[in-house]
C-alpha positions, -999 to +999 in steps of 0.1 A: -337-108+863-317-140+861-327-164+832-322-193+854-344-202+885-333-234+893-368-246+898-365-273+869-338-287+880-353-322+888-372-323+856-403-308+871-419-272+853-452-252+856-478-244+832-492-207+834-520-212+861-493-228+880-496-266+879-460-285+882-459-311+854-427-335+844-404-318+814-411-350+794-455-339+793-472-344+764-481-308+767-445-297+774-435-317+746-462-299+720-456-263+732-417-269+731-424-277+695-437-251+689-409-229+699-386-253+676-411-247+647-407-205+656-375-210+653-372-221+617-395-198+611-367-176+619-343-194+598-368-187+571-376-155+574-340-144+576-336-159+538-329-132+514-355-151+486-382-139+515-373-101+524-405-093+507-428-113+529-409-106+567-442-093+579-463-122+574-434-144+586-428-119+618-468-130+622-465-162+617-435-158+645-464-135+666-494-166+664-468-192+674-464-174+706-499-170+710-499-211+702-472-216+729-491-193+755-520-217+746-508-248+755-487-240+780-517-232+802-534-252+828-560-270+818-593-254+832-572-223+838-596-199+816-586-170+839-550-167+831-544-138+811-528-146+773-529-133+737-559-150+713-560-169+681-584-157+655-598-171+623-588-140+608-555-156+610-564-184+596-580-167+568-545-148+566-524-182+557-552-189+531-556-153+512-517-158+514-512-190+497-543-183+469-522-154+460-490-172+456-507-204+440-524-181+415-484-176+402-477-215+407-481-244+380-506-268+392-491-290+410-491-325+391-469-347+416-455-348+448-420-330+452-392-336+463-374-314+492-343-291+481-333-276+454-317-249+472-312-243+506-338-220+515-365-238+500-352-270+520-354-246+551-392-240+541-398-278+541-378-283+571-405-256+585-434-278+572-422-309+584-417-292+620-449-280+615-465-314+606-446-329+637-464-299+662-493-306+649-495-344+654-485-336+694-510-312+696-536-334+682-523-364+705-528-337+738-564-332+723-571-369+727-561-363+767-574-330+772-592-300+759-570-283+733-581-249+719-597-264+683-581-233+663-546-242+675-550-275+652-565-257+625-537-229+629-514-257+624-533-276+601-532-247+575-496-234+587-481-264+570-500-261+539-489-223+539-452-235+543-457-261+513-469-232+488-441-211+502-419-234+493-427-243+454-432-201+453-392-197+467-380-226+444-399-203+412-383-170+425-348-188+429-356-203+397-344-238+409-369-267+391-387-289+414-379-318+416-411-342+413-414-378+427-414-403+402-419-439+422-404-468+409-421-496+394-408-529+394-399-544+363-394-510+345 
């Protein structure tokens, strides 16, 4: 099978359930996020900091597919055959970060990103994930968008954020907290 099939070649691709839509659709645009989010998802998972937790990552990578089967469906298309979201997963992302913030300080401030490279590839994650999330809720305003999807999201990027402060503990790098600036001092 050839990868290429020349039907986009004038900007115009279907949804499953077979509507043709421009490349530039808000729907095309959230579910092609998506697929960028997987793959820093990727980026992270490959970090050695996170060899112990490739199987949550690997099903974090598993949901986003669902996510992109999701949206890239015809609206009003309920018969087209794809992979569900659950609140089980949901409830997945949360168990996971209470057990990692149980190991956390409290967090007193907002960070900054970095402090070692994988951790800035966990925020670069969240950020991604924020971004998806904002286009998926901007399709919502247009159309019917599966609610779990934006809660999916909603909690994804608050998974990536206590990910992030838990790499920067076991890399022992400090995090760096915002400290605003006030004028005159």
């Amino acid at each position: 099978m050839k990868i290429y099939t020349k039907t986009g070649d004038e900007g115009i691709t279907s949804l499953l359930g077979g509507i043709r839509v421009p490349k530039s659709d808000l729907r095309i645009d959230a579910y092609g996020t998506v697929d960028e989010l997987n793959s820093y998802v990727g980026l992270l998972r490959d970090q050695e900091v996170n060899k112990e937790r490739v199987v949550i990552l690997k099903e974090i990578q598993d949901r986003l597919f669902t996510i992109g089967a999701d949206l890239a469906t015809s609206p009003g298309k309920d018969k087209v055959k794809k992979p569900d979201l659950h609140e089980s997963d949901i409830d997945l992302l949360e168990k996971e970060m209470d057990q990692m913030e149980e190991q956390l300080a409290p967090l007193t401030a907002f960070i900054l990103p970095g402090g070692h490279q994988s951790v800035s590839f966990c925020h670069l994650a969240r950020t991604v994930c924020r971004r998806t999330e904002r286009l998926v809720v901007e399709l919502a305003s247009y159309e019917e968008v599966n609610q779990l999807v934006m809660k999916y999201l909603n909690r994804l990027s608050d998974y990536f954020f206590v990910l992030g402060r838990k790499m920067a503990q076991e890399l022992e790098v400090e995090e760096v907290t915002w400290r605003p600036r006030v004028e005159g001092k």
